[in-house]
Every structure is written in structure tokens, then in C-alpha cells.
C-alpha positions in Angstrom: 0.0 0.0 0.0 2.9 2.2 0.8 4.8 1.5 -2.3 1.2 2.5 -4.3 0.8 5.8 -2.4 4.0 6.7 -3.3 4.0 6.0 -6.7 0.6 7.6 -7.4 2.1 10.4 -5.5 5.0 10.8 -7.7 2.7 10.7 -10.6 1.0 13.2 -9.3 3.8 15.4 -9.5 5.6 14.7 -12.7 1.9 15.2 -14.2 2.1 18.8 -12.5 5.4 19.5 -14.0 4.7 18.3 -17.5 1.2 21.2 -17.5 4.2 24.0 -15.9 6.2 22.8 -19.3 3.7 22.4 -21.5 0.6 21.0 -23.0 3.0 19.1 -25.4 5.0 17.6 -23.1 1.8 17.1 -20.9 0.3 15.0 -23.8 3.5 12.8 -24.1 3.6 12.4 -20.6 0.4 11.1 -20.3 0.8 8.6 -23.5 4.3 7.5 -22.1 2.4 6.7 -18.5 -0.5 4.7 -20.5 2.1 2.7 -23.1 4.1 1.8 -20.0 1.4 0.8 -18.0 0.1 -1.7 -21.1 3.4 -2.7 -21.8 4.0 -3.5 -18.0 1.1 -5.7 -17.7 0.1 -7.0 -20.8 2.4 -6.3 -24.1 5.3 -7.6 -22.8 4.3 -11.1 -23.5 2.7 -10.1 -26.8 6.5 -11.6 -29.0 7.9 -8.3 -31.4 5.2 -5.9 -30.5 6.9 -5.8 -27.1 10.2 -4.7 -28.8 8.3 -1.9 -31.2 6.1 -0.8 -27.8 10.1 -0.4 -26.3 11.5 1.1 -29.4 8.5 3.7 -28.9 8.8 4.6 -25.6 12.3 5.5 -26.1 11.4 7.6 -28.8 8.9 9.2 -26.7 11.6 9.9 -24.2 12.9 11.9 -26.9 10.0 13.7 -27.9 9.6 14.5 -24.4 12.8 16.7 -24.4 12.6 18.1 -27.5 9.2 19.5 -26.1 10.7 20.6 -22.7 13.0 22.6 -25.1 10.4 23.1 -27.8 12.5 22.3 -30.4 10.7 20.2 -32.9 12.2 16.5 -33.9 12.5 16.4 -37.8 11.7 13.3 -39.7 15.2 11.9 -39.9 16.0 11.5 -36.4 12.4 10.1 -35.5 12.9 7.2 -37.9 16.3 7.0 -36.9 15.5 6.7 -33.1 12.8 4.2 -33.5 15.0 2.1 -35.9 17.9 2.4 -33.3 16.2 1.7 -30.3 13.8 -1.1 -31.6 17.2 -3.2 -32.6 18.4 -2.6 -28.9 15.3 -3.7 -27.7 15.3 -6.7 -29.8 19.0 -7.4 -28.5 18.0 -6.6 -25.0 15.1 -10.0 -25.9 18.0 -11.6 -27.3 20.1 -11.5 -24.3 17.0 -12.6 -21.8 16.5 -15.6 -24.6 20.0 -16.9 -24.0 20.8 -16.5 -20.6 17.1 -16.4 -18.4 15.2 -19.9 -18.1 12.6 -21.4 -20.2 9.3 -23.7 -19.5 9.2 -27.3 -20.2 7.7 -25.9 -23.6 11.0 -23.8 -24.2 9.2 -20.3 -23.9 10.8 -17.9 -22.2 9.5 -17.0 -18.7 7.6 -14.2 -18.5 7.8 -13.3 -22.6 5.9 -14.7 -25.2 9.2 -16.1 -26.5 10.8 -19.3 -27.2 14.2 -20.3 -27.4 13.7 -21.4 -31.1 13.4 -17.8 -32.0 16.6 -16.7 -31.5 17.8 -16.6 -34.7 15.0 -14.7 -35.8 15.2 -12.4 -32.8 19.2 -11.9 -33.9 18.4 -11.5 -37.9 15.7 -8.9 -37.2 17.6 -7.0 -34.6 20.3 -6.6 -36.7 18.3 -5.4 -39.8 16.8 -2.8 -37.8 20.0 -1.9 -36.9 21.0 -1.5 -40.6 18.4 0.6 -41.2 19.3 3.2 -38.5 22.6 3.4 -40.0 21.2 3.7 -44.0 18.5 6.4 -42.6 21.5 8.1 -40.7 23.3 7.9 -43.8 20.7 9.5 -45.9 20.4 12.1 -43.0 24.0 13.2 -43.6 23.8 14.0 -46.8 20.5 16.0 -46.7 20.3 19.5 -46.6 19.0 19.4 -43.2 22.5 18.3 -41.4 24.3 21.3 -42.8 22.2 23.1 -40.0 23.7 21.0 -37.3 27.3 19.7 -38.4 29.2 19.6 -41.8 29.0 16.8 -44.2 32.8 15.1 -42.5 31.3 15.2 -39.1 28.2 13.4 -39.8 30.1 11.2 -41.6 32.9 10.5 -38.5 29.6 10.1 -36.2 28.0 7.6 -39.0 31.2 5.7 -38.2 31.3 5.6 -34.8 27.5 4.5 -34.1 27.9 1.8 -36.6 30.9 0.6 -34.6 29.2 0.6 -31.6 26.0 -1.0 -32.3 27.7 -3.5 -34.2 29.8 -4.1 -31.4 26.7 -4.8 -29.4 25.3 -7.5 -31.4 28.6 -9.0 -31.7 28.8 -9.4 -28.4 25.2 -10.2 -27.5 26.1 -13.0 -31.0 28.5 -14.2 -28.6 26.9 -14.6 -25.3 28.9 -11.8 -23.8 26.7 -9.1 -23.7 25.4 -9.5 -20.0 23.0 -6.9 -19.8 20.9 -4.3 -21.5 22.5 -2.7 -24.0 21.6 0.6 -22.4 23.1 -0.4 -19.3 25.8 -2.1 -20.4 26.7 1.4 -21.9 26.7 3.1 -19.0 29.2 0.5 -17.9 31.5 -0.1 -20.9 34.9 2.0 -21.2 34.2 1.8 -25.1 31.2 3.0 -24.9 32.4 6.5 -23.3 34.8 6.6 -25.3 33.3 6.5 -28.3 30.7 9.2 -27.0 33.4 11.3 -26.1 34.8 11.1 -30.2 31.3 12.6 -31.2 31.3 15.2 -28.5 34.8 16.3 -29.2 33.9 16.3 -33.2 30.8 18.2 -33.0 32.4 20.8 -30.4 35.7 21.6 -32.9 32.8 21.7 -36.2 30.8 24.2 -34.1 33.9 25.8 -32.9 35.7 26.1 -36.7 32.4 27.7 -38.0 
């Protein structure tokens, strides 16, 4: 009961927050709460619509901040962001698939999953992951990147995601990504230093203008 009160308390107040920001971000908020809450109870056992219900909640999370900010998210980076984060949700599946236990009927517990999908699981994730990269790609040499960062710097950051998310499913391939991917991040020495490479290369194109 005390763990409910505090949550609905909590609520409460991110919902006041999100009307001080905005009606925008107030909206987001309040389909972010409901998609989690479906997600949460029912739609994680539902197999690959529980990865595209993940892949849009993180883009959500980024909608969120562009509101808070109101700066709008062009076309490019939603795509990308819900390409991107769909194939780390599928790898996050992928890593549950190999390592947490299964029924007698070899379905994953808790997920709608069974180990026989892992291959699928693995080929899928990785597409999506292509397709990131291609819509990135695309994104660099639009019109709309000159804006942001030169044609050379989109290019250098092109290079650096691909590395990193296909160091991801190389590992999770392996059986040695022990964790999700977003955490492992926040954990992995590569990781920050390859977010240091795009920092440092968008700071010196800003600074050179």
C-alpha cells in the first residue's frame, strides 16, 4: 500500500510538471504513463510488439525533451531513433532468450518467447539496426545536417555509431553481452569513449564555423 501511495504520489507530480512545461509535453507524458502501463502488464508477453512498444517509448523519451526545449524533432532522427532503439530492444530479448530460463515448452518466462526464436530475434535485430545506419546515412547527406554539423562530421559520427551497435550484437552473438544494452553502456569503457569522439567532433565543427 505504501509503495502504491507513493507511486501515485509521484505521478502526481511529474503530471504537475509536464502542465508547468507544457501542453505538449503534458500529452506525451500522459501517453508514455499509458504505453508503460500496457506494456507492464500485458504487451510484454505479446512476441515483437513488445520490442516496437520499447522502441517507442524511447522515442517518446525523446519527444519529451525536444518539447521541454520546444525544439521540434525532424523526420530523420524520428525514424532513426525508432530504428535504433527497436534493434536494442530486440537485442536486450535476445540476451534474456539466451541466458534467463525457459518452461518445459521452451518459452521464455515471462515473454511470449521461445528459445527457437533466437535466430529470428538476432536477424531482425540486426536489420533494424542497418536501417538506423542507411536512414542516418541519408540524413547526412540531406540539406537538413548542414544546419547542425558539416558533411565530414556526420560522416565521423555515421562511423562511430555503426561501430558501436555492431559491437553490441557481436557481443550479444556471442553470449557476452550481460545486460541491456543501455546499461551495459553506461558500464563499458568503449562505450564512453566513443561518446566522447562525437562530443569532441561536433564541439571543434561548431567551434571552426
Amino acid at each position: 500500500m505504501l509503495g502504491g501511495g507513493l507511486g501515485l504520489c509521484w505521478l502526481a507530480i511529474g503530471f504537475g510538471l509536464g502542465a508547468v512545461v507544457g501542453i505538449d509535453f503534458l500529452v506525451i507524458l500522459a501517453i508514455y504513463t499509458l504505453l508503460t502501463l500496457a506494456y507492464s502488464t500485458i504487451l510484454k508477453t505479446v512476441p515483437v510488439l513488445d520490442v516496437l512498444v520499447l522502441g517507442v517509448l524511447f522515442y517518446l523519451r525523446l519527444q519529451a525533451g525536444a518539447d521541454a526545449i520546444e525544439q521540434p524533432v525532424v523526420p530523420w532522427l524520428a525514424i532513426f531513433s525508432l530504428l535504433f532503439f527497436s534493434s536494442l530492444a530486440f537485442a536486450k530479448r535476445y540476451v534474456e532468450m539466451i541466458r534467463k530460463p525457459d518452461d518445459d515448452n521452451g518459452t521464455l518466462l515471462g515473454r511470449g518467447y521461445q528459445t527457437k526464436d533466437s535466430l529470428f530475434v538476432l536477424g531482425f535485430g540486426a536489420a533494424l539496426a542497418v536501417g538506423s545506419l542507411l536512414v542516418f546515412l541519408l540524413y547526412a547527406f540531406s540539406g537538413q545536417s548542414q544546419a547542425l554539423s558539416t558533411n565530414d562530421v556526420a560522416m565521423a559520427c555515421l562511423g562511430v555509431i555503426s561501430y558501436w551497435i555492431m559491437r553490441i550484437w557481436f557481443l550479444a552473438a556471442r553470449g557476452e553481452l550481460d545486460d541491456d544494452p543501455v546499461l551495459f553502456a553506461l558500464k563499458d569503457r568503449v562505450s564512453y569513449l566513443l561518446a566522447s569522439i562525437v562530443v569532441l567532433a561536433l564541439v571543434l565543427d561548431q567551434w571552426s564555423r
